[in-house]
PASEBA-1860 file (N, C-alpha, C; in nm, 3 decimals):
! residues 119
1> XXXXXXXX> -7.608/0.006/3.611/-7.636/0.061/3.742/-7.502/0.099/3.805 ~ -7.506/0.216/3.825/-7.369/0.286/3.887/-7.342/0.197/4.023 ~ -7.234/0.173/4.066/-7.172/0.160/4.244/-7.250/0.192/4.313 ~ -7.295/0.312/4.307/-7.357/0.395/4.455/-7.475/0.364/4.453 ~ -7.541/0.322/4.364/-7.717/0.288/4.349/-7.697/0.122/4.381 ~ -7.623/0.066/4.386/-7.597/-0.066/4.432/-7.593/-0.054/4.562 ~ -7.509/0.035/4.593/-7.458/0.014/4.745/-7.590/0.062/4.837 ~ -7.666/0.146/4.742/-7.798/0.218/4.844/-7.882/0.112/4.881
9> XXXXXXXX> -7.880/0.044/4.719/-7.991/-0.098/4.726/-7.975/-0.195/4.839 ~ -7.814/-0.206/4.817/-7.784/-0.304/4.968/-7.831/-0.267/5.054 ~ -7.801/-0.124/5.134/-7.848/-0.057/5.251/-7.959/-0.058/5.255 ~ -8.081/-0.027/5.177/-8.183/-0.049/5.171/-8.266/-0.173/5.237 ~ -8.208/-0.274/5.152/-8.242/-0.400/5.236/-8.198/-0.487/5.307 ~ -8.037/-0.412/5.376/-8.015/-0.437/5.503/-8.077/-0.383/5.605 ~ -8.119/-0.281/5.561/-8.264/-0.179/5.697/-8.384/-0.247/5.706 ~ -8.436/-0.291/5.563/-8.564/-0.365/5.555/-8.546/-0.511/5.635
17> XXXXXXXX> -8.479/-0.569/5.619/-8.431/-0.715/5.695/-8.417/-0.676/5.855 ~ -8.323/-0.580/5.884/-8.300/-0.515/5.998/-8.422/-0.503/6.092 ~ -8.474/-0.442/6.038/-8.679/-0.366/6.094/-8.693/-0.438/6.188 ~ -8.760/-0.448/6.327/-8.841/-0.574/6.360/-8.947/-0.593/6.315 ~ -9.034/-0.513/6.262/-9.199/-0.487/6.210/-9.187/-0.530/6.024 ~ -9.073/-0.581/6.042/-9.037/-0.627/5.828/-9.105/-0.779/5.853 ~ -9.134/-0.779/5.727/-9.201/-0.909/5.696/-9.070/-1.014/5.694 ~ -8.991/-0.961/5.684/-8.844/-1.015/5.634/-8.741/-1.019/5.811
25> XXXXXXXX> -8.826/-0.965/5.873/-8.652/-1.021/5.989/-8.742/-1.124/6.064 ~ -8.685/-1.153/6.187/-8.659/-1.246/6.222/-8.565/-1.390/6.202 ~ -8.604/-1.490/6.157/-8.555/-1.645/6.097/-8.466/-1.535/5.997 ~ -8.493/-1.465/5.898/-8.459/-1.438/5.761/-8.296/-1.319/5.813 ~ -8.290/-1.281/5.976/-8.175/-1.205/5.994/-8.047/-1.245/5.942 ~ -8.017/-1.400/5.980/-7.878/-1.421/5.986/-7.896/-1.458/5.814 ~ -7.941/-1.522/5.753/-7.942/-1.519/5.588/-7.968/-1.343/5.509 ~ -7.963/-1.269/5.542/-7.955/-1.147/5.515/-7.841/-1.102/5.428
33> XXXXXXXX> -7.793/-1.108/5.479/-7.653/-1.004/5.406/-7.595/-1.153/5.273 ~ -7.659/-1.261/5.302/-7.639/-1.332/5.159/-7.752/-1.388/5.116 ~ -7.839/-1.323/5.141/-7.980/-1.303/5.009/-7.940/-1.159/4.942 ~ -7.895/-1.092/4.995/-7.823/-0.956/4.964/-7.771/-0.990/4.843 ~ -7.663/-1.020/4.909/-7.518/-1.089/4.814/-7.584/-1.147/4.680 ~ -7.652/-1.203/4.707/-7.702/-1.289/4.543/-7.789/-1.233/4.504 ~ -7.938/-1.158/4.556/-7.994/-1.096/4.459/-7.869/-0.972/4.385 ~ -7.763/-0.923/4.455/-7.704/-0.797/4.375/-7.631/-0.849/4.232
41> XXXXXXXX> -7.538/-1.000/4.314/-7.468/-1.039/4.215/-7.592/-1.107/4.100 ~ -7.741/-1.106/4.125/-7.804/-1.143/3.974/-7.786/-1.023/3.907 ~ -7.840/-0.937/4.019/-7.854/-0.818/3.980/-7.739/-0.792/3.820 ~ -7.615/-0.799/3.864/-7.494/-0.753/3.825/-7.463/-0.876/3.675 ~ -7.551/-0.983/3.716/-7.489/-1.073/3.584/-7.613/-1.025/3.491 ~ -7.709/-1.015/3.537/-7.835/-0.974/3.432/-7.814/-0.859/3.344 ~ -7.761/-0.727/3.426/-7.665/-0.614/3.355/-7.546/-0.697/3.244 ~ -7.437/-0.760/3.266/-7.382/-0.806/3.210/-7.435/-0.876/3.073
49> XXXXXXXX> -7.533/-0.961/3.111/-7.611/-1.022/2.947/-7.692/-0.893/2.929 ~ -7.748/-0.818/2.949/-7.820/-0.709/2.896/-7.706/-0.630/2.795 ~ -7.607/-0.577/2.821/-7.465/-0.488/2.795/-7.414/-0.601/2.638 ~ -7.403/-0.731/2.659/-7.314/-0.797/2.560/-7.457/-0.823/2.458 ~ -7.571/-0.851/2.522/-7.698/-0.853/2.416/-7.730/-0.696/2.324 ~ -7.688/-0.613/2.356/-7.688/-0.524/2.331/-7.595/-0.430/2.235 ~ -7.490/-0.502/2.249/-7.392/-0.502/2.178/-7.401/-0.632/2.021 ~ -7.484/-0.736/2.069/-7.454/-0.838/1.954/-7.606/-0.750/1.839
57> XXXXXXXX> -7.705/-0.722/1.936/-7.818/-0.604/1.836/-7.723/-0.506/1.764 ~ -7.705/-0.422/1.811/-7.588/-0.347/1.753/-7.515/-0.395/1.623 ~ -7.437/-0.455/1.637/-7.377/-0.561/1.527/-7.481/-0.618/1.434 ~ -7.577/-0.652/1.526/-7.682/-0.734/1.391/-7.740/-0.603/1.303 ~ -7.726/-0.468/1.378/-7.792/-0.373/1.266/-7.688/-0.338/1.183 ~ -7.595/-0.347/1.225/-7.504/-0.314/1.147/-7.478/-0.366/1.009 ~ -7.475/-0.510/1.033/-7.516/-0.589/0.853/-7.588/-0.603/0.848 ~ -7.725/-0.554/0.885/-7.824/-0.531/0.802/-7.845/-0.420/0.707
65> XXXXXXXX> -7.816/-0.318/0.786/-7.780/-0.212/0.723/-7.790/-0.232/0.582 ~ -7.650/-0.276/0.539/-7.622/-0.261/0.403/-7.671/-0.313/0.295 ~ -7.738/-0.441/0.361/-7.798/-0.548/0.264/-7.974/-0.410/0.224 ~ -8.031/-0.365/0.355/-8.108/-0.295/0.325/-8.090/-0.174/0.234 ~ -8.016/-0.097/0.236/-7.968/-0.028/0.107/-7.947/-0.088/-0.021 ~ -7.920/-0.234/0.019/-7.874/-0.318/-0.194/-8.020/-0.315/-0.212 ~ -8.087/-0.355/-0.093/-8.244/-0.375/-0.138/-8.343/-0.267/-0.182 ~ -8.331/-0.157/-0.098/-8.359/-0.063/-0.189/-8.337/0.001/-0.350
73> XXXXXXXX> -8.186/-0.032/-0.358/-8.166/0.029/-0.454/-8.231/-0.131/-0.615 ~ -8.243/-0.192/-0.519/-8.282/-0.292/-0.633/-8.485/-0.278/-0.697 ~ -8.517/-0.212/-0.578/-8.634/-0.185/-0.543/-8.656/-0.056/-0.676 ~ -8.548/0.051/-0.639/-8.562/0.129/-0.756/-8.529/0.094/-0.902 ~ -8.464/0.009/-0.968/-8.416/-0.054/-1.067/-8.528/-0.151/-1.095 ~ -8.583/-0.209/-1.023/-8.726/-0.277/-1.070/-8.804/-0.186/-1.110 ~ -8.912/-0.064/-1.033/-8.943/0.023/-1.112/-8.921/0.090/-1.183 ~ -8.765/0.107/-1.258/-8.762/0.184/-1.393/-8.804/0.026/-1.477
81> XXXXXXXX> -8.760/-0.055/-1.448/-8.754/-0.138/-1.601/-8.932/-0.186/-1.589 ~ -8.992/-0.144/-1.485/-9.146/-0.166/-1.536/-9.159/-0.109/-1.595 ~ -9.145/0.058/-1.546/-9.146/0.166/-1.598/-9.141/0.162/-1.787 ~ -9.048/0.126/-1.793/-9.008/0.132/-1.876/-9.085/-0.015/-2.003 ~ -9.092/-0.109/-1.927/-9.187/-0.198/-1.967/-9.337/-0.129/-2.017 ~ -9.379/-0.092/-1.964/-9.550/-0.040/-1.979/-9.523/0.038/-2.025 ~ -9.395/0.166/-2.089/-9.396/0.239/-2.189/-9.435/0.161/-2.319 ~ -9.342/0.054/-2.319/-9.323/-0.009/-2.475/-9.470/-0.107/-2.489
89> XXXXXXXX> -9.522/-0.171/-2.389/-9.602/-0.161/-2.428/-9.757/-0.078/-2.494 ~ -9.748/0.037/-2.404/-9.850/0.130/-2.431/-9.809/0.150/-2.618 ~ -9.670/0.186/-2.634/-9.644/0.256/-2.777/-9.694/0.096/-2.867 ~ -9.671/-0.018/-2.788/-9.723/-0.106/-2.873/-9.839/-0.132/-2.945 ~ -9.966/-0.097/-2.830/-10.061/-0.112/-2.871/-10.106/0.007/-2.904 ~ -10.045/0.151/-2.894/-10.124/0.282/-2.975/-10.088/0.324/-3.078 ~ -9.921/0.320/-3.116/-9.885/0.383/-3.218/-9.835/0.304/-3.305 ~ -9.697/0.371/-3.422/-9.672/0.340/-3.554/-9.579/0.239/-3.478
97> XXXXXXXX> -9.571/0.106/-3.525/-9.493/-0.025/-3.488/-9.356/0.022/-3.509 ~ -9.365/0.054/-3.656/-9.210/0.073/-3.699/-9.102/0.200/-3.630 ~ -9.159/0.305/-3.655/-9.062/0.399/-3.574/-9.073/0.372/-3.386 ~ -9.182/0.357/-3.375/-9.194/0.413/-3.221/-9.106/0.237/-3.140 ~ -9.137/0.129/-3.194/-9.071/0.053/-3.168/-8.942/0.018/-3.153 ~ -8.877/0.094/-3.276/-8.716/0.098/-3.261/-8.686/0.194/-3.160 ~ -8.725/0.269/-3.132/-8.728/0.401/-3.044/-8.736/0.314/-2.914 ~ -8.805/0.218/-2.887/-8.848/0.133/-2.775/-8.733/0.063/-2.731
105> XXXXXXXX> -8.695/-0.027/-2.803/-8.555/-0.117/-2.841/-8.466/-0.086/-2.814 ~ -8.408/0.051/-2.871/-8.323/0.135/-2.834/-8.343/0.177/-2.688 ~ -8.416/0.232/-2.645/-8.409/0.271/-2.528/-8.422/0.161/-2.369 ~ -8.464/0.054/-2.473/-8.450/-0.075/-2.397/-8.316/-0.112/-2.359 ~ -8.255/-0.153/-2.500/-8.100/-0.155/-2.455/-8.039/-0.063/-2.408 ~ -8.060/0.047/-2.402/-7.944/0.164/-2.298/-7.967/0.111/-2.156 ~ -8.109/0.131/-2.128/-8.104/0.069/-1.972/-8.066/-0.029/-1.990 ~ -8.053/-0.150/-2.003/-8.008/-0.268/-1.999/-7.843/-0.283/-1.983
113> XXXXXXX> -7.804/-0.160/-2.099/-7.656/-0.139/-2.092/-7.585/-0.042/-1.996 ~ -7.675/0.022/-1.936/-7.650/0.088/-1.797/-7.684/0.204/-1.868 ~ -7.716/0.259/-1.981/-7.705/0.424/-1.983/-7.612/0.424/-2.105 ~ -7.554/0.288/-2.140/-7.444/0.340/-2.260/-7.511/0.360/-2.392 ~ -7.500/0.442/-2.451/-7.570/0.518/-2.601/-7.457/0.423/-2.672 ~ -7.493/0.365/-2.772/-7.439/0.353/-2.898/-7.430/0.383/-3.051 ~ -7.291/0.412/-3.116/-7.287/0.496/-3.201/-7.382/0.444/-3.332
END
């Protein structure tokens, strides 16, 4: 809250206190200008924890962030090696054991080995 929207607020309910027809003057005149004083200064500390709470959210997205990206990408690396699971099995139970299996194996270990082909 800017200065000047503070300072209106004060004025505001130094007029309202002021009034004679306010629910608020009379007894409540001379305590006025420090019921003022302290609702502004809550006013002003509540801004304050709002501003540093706001700042510690901030920060908390911030490492989250990254952990959510490892998690994704782990998310994708689980579905290839299903992927890749329910291939070898399908060739298990439809086709020739011997070729299509080594073919399986092989392609088992590359993913496993990141992608490295061996000679």
């Amino acid at each position: 809250m800017t200065p000047e929207r503070l300072k209106a607020i004060k004025n505001m309910m130094e007029e309202e206190y002021a009034r004679p027809d306010s629910p608020y003057s009379g007894r409540f005149v001379a305590n006025a200008p420090y019921a003022i004083a302290d609702l502004l200064a809550a006013l002003e500390e509540t801004q304050q924890q709002n501003n540093r709470l706001e700042v510690k959210l901030q920060a908390s997205r911030d490492s989250v962030y990254p952990l959510s990206v490892e998690r994704d990408e782990y998310k994708f690396e689980l579905a290839e090696a299903q992927q890749t699971i329910a291939r070898a099995i399908q060739i298990y139970e439809t086709a020739d054991m011997e070729s299509d299996f080594d073919h399986v194996l092989t392609g088992m270990y590359e993913t496993l080995k990141g992608g490295e082909t061996q000679p």
